[in-house]
Every structure is written in structure tokens, then in C-alpha cells.
Biotite code that builds the C-alpha atoms (Angstrom):
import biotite.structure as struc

atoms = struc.array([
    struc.Atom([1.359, 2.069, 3.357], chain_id="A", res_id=1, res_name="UNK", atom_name="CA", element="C"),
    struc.Atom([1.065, 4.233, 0.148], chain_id="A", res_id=2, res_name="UNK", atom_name="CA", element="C"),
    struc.Atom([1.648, 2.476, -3.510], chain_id="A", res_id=3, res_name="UNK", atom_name="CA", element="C"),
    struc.Atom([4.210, 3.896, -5.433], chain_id="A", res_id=4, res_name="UNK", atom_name="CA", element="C"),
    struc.Atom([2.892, 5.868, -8.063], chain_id="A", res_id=5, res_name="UNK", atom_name="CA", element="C"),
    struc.Atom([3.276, 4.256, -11.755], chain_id="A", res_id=6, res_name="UNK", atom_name="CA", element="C"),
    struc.Atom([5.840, 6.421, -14.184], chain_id="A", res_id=7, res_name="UNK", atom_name="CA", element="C"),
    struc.Atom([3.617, 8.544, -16.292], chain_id="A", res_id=8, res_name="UNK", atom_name="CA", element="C"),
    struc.Atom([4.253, 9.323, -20.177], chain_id="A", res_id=9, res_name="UNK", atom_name="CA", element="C"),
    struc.Atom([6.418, 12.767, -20.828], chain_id="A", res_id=10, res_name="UNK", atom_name="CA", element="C"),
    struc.Atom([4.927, 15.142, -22.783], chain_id="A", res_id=11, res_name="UNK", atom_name="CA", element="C"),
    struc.Atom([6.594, 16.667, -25.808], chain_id="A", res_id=12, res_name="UNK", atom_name="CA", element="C"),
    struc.Atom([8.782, 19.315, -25.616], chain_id="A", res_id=13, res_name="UNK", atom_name="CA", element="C"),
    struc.Atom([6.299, 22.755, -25.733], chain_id="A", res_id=14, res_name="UNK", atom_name="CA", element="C"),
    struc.Atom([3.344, 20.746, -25.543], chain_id="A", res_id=15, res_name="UNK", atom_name="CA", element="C"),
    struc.Atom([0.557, 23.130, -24.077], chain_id="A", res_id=16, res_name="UNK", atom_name="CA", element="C"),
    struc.Atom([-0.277, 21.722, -20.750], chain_id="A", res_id=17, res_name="UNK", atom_name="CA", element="C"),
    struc.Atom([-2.895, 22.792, -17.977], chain_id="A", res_id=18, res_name="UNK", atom_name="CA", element="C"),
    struc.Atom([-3.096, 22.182, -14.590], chain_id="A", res_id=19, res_name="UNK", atom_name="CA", element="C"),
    struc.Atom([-5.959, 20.735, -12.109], chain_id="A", res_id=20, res_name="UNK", atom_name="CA", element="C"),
    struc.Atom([-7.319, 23.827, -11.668], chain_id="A", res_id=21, res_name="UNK", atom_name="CA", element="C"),
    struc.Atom([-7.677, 24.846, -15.630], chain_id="A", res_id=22, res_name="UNK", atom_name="CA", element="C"),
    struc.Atom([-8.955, 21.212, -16.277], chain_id="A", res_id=23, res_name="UNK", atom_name="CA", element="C"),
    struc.Atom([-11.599, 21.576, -13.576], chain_id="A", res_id=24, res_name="UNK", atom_name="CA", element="C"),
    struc.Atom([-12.727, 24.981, -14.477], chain_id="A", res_id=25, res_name="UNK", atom_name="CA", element="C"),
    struc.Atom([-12.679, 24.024, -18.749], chain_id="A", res_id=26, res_name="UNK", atom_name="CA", element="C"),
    struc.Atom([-14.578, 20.639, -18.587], chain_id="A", res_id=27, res_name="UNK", atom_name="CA", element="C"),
    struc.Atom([-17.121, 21.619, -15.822], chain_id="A", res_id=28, res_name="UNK", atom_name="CA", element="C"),
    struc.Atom([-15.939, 19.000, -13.067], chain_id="A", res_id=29, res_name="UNK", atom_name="CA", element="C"),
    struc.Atom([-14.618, 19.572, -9.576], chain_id="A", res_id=30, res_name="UNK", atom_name="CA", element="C"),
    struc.Atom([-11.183, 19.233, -8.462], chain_id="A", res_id=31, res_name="UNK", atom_name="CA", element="C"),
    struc.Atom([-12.365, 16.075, -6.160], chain_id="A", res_id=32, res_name="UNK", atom_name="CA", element="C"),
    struc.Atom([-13.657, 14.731, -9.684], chain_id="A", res_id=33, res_name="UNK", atom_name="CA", element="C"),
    struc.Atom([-10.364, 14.851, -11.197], chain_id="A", res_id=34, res_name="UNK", atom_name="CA", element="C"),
    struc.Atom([-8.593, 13.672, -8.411], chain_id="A", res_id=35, res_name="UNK", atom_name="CA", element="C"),
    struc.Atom([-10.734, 10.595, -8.190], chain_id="A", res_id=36, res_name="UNK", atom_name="CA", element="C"),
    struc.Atom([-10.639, 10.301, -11.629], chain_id="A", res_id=37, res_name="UNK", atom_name="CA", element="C"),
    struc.Atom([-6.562, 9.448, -11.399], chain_id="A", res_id=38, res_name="UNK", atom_name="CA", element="C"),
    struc.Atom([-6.901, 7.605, -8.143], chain_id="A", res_id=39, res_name="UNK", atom_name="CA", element="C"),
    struc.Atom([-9.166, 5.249, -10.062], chain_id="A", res_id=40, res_name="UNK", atom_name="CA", element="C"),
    struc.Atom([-6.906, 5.336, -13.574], chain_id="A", res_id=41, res_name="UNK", atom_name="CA", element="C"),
    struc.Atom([-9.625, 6.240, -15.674], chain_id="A", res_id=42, res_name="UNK", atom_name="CA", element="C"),
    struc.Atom([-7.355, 9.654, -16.913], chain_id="A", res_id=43, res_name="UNK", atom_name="CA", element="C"),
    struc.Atom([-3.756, 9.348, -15.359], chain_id="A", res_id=44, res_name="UNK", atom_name="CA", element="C"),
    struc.Atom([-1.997, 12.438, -15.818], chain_id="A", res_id=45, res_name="UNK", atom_name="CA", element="C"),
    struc.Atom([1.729, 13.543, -15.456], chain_id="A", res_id=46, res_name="UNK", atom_name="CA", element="C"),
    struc.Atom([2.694, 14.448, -12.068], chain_id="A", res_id=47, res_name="UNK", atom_name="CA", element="C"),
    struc.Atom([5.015, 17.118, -11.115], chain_id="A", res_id=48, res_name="UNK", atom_name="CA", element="C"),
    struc.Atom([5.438, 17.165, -7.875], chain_id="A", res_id=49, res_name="UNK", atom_name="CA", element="C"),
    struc.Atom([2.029, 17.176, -6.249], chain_id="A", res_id=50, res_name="UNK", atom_name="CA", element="C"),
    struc.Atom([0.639, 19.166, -9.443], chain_id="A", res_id=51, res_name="UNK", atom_name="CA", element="C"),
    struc.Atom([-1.206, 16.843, -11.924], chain_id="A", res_id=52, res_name="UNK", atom_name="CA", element="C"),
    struc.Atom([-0.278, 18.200, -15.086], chain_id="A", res_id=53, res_name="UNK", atom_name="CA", element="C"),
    struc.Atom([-2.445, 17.471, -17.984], chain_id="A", res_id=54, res_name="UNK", atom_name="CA", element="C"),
    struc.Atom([-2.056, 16.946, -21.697], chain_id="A", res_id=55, res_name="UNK", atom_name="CA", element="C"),
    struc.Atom([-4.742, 17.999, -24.390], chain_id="A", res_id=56, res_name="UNK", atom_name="CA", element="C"),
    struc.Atom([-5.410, 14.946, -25.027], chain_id="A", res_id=57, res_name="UNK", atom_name="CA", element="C"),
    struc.Atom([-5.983, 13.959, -21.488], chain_id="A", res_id=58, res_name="UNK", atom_name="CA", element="C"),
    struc.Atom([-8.240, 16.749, -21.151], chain_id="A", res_id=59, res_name="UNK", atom_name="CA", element="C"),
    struc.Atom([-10.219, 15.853, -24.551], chain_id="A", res_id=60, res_name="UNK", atom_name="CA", element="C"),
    struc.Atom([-10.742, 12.940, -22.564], chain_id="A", res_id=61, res_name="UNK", atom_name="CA", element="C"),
    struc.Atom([-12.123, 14.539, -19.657], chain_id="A", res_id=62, res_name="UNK", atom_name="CA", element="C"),
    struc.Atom([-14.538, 16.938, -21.805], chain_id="A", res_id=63, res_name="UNK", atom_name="CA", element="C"),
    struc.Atom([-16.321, 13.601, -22.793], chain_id="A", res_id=64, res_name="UNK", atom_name="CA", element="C"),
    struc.Atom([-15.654, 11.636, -19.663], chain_id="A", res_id=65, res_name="UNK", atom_name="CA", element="C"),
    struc.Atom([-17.477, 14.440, -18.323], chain_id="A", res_id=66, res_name="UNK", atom_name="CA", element="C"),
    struc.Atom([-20.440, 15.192, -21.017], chain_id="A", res_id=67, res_name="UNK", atom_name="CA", element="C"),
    struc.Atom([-21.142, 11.257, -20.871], chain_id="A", res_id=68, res_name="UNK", atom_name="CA", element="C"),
    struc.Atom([-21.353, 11.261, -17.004], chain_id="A", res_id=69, res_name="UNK", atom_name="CA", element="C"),
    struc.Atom([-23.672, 14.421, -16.975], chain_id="A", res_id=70, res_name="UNK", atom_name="CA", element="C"),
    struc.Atom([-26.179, 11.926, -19.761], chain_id="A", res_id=71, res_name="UNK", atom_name="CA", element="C"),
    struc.Atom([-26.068, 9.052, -17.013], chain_id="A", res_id=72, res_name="UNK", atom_name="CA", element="C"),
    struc.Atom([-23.202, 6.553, -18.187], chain_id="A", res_id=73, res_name="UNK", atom_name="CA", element="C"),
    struc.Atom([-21.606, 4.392, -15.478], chain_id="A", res_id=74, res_name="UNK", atom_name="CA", element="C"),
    struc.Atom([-17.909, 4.044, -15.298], chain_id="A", res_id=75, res_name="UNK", atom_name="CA", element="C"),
    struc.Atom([-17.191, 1.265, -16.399], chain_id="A", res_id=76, res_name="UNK", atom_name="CA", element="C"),
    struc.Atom([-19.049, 2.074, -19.860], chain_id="A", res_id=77, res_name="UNK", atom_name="CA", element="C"),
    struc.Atom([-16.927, 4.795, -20.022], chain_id="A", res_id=78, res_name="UNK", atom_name="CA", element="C"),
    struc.Atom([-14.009, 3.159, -19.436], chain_id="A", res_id=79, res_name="UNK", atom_name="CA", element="C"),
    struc.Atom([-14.675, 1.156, -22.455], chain_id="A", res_id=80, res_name="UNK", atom_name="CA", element="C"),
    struc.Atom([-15.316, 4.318, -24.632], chain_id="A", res_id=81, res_name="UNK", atom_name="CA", element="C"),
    struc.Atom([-11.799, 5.557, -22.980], chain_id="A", res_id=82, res_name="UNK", atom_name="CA", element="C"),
    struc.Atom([-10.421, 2.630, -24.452], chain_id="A", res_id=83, res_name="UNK", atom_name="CA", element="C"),
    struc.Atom([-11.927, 3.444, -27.785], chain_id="A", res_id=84, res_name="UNK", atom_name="CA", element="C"),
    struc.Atom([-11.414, 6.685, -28.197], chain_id="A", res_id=85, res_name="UNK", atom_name="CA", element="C"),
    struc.Atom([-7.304, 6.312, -27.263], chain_id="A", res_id=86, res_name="UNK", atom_name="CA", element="C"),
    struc.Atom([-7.062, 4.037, -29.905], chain_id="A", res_id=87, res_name="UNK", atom_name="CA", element="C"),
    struc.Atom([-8.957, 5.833, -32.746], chain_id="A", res_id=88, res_name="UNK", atom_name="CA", element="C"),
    struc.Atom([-9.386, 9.268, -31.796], chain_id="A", res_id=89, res_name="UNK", atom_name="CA", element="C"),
    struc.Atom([-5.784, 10.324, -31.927], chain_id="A", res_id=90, res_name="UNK", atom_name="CA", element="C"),
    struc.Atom([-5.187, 11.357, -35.770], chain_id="A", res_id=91, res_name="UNK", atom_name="CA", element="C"),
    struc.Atom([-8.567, 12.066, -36.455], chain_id="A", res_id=92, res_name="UNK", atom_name="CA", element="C"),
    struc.Atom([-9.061, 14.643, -33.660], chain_id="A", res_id=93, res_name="UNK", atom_name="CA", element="C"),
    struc.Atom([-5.555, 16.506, -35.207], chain_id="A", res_id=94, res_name="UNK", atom_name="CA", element="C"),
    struc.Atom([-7.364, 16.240, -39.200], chain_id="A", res_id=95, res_name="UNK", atom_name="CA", element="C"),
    struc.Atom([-10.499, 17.410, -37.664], chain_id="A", res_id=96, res_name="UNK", atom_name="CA", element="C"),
    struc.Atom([-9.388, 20.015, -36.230], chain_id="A", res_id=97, res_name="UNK", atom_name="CA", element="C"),
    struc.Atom([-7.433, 21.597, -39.015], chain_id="A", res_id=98, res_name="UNK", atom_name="CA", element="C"),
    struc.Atom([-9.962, 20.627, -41.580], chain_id="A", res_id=99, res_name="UNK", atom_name="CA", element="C"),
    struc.Atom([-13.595, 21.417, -41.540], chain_id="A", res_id=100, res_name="UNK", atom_name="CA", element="C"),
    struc.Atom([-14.977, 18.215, -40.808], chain_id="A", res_id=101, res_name="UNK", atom_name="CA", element="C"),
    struc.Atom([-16.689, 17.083, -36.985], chain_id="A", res_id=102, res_name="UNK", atom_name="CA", element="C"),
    struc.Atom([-16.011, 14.090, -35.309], chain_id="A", res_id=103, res_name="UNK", atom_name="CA", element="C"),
    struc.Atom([-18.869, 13.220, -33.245], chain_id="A", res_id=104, res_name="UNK", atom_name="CA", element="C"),
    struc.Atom([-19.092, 9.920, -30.401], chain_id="A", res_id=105, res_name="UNK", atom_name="CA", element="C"),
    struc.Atom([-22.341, 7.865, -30.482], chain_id="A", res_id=106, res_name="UNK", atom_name="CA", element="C"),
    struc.Atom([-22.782, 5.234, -28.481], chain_id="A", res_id=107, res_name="UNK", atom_name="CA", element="C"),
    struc.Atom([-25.471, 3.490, -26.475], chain_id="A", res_id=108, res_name="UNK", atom_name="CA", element="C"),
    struc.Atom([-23.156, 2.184, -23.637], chain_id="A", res_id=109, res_name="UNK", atom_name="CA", element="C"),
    struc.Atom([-22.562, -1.174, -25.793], chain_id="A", res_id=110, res_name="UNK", atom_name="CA", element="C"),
    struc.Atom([-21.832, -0.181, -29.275], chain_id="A", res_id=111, res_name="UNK", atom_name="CA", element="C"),
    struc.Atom([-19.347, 2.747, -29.797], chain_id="A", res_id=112, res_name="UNK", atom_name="CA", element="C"),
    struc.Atom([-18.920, 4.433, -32.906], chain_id="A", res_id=113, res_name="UNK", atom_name="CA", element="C"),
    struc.Atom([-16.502, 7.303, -34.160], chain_id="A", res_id=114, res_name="UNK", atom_name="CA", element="C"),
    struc.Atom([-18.163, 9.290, -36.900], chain_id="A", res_id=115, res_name="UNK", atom_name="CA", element="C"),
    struc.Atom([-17.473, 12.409, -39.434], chain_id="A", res_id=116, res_name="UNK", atom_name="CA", element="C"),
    struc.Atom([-20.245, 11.946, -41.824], chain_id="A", res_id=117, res_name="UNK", atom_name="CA", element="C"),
    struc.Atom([-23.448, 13.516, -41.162], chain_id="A", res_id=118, res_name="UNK", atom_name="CA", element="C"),
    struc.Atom([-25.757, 10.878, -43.263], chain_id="A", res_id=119, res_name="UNK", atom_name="CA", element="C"),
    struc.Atom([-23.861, 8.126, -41.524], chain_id="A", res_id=120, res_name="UNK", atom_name="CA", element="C"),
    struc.Atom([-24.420, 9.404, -38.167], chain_id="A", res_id=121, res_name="UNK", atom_name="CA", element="C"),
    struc.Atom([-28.416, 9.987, -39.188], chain_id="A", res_id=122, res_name="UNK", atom_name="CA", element="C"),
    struc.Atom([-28.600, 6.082, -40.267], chain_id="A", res_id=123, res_name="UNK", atom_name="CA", element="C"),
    struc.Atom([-26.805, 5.424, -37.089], chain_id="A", res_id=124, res_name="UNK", atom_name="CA", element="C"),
    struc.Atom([-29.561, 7.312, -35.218], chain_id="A", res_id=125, res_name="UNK", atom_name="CA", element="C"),
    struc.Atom([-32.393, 5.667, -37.463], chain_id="A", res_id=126, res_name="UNK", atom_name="CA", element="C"),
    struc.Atom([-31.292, 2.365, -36.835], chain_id="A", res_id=127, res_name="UNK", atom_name="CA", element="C"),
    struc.Atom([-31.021, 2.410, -33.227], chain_id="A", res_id=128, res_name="UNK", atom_name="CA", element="C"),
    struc.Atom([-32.522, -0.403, -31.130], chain_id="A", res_id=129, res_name="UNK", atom_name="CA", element="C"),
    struc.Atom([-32.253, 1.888, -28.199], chain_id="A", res_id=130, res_name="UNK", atom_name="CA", element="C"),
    struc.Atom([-31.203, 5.160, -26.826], chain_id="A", res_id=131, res_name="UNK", atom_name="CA", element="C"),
    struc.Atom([-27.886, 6.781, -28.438], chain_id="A", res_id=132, res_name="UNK", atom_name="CA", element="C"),
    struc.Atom([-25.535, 9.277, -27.241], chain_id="A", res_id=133, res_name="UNK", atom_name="CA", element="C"),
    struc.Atom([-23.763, 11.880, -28.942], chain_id="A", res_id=134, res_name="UNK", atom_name="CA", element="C"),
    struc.Atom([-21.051, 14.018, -28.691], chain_id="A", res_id=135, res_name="UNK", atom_name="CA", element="C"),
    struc.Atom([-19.153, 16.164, -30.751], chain_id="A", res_id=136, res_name="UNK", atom_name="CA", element="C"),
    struc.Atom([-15.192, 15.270, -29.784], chain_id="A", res_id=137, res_name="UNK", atom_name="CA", element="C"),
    struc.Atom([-14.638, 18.139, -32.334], chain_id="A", res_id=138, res_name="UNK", atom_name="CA", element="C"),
    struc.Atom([-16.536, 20.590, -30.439], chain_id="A", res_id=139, res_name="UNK", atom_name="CA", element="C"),
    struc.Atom([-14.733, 19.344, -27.078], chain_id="A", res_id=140, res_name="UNK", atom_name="CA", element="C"),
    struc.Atom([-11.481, 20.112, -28.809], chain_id="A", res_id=141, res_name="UNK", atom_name="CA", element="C"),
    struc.Atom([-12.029, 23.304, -30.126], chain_id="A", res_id=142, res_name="UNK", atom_name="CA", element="C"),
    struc.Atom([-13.167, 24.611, -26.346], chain_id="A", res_id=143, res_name="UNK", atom_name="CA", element="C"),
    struc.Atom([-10.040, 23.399, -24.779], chain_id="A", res_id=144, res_name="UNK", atom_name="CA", element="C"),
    struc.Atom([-7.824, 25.035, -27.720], chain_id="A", res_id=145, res_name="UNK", atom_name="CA", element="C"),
    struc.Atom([-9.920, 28.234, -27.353], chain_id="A", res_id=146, res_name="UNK", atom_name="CA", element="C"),
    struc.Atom([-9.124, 27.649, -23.559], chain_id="A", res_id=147, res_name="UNK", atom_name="CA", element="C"),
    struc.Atom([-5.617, 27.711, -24.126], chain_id="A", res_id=148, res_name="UNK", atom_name="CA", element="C"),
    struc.Atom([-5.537, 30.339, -26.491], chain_id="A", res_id=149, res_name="UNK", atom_name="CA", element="C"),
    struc.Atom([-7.401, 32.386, -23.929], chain_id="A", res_id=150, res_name="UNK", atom_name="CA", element="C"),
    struc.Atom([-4.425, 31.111, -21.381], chain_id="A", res_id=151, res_name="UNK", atom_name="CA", element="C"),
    struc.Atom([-1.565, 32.026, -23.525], chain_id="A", res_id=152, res_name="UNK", atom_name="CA", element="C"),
    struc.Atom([-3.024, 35.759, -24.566], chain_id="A", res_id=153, res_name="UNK", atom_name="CA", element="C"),
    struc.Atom([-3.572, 36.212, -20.586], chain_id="A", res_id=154, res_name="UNK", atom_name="CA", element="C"),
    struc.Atom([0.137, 35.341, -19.718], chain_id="A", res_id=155, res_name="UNK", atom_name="CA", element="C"),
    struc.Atom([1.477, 37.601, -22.626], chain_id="A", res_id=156, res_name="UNK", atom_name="CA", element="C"),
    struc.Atom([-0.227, 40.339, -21.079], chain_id="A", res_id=157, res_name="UNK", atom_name="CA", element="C"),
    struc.Atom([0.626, 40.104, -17.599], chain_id="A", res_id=158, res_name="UNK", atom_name="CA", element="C"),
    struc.Atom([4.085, 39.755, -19.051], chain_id="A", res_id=159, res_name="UNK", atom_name="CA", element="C"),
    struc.Atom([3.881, 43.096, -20.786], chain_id="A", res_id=160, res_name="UNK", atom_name="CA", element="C"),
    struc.Atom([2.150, 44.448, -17.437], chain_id="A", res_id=161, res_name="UNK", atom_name="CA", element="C"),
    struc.Atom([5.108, 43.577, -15.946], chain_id="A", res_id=162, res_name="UNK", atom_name="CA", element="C"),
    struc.Atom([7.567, 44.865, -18.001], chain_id="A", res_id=163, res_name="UNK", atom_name="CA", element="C"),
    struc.Atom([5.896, 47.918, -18.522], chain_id="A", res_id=164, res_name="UNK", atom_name="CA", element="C"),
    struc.Atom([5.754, 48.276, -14.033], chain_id="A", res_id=165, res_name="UNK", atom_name="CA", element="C"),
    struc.Atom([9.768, 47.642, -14.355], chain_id="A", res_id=166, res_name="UNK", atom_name="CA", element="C"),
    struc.Atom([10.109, 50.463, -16.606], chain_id="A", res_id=167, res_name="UNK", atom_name="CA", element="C"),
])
């Protein structure tokens, strides 16, 4: 009657994670979006329980799953810019992100290309045979880090508000 869910990766020990409901409201999608999102395997997240628990880099994923539906790609094109991304993206998302350098996504559903220099990404533009896409992983990153920065200042204080209603 119902398939057996398949075992999903752990997350590191304090690893930030966000639930349904912060994924949702961070990338701009509906909870039905996410939801068919994992029935489908194009973002499988953690489970615990009935909670899908997500990592950042899951929800990286979403932020351009999301900005590349909203331009018109079908799934399956994204599902080959998924693939892409999990295999490149990883280590330069982490050096972006300290550094000051952007990482942005172009692609024109075919191609796919992973970028950080600006005159690169112009020739890339230039040279186009037809429509490109871009988006700026970087940028996607830095909103879901603000996000949880956001998350982790609003628990300290309803902490404190706590303690200071015990005393």
C-alpha cells in the first residue's frame, strides 16, 4: 500500500536546520510545493517523524529550484541543473560565501554553467544562441544564512523572555 520511505543522509552534528514551514516561507513556495517536491525526489529531505527537516544545502537548492520555476523551466530541466549544481556547487558555495566573490547559474535549459567571473559570464551572455538564465547561487545563500541568523537571534530572545518571566 505505501512504499517504504528510502533512508535519508544525517546531517552533521549542529548543522543549522529548518523546517517545512521556514523553507516555505524563505524560498517563496508553498508547503504543497515542497511536499511534492520530495514525493517526486527532486529535493529529499531528512525526515523526523512526519517533520521534513531540511539542510542548507537542500534549501540552496530550493531557492533556485524555485527562482528557475518562477522564469518558466520544466522539471525535468531542472532536474538536470539539480544534478549539476550537487556536484559542483558544494565547495564553491562555502569559498563564496566567505570570500567576496558571486557565484551565479546560467543556463538556457541545455547548457549549464557555474560562474564567478563577471567578464566570463558577459561573453557567456554575448555568445548566446538563445535565451539565458541567471541566478546568483551566492545571493540565494546569503538570504537563507540571513534567514537563519534572523532564526537563531529570535530563539535567544524568547529564551531570555523566558528566563526573565521565571524570575
Amino acid at each position: 500500500m505505501f512504499k517504504p520511505r528510502k533512508p535519508r543522509s544525517t546531517l552533521a552534528a549542529g548543522q543549522e536546520v529548518y523546517n517545512s514551514s521556514e523553507v516555505a516561507r524563505i524560498c517563496g513556495v508553498s508547503l504543497r510545493q515542497l511536499q511534492w517536491w520530495d514525493e517526486r525526489s527532486v529535493v529529499s529531505p531528512r525526515q523526523d517523524g512526519h517533520k521534513r527537516i531540511y539542510s542548507p544545502e537542500e534549501v540552496v537548492e530550493i531557492s533556485v529550484i524555485a527562482e528557475l520555476r518562477r522564469k518558466g523551466f520544466s522539471l525535468q530541466k531542472i532536474r538536470r541543473v539539480l544534478r549539476f549544481l550537487q556536484k559542483d556547487v558544494g565547495k564553491r558555495l562555502h569559498e563564496s560565501l566567505a570570500g567576496n566573490v558571486d557565484i551565479h547559474l546560467l543556463t538556457d535549459g541545455r547548457s549549464i554553467y557555474l560562474e564567478d567571473a563577471p567578464d566570463r559570464i558577459i561573453d557567456l551572455l554575448k555568445n548566446a544562441r538563445q535565451p539565458m538564465f541567471l541566478v546568483c547561487v551566492t545571493d540565494q545563500a546569503k538570504r537563507i544564512t540571513a534567514a537563519s541568523e534572523r532564526k537563531s537571534a529570535k530563539s535567544e530572545g524568547s529564551s531570555t523572555a523566558r528566563k526573565a518571566r521565571a524570575i
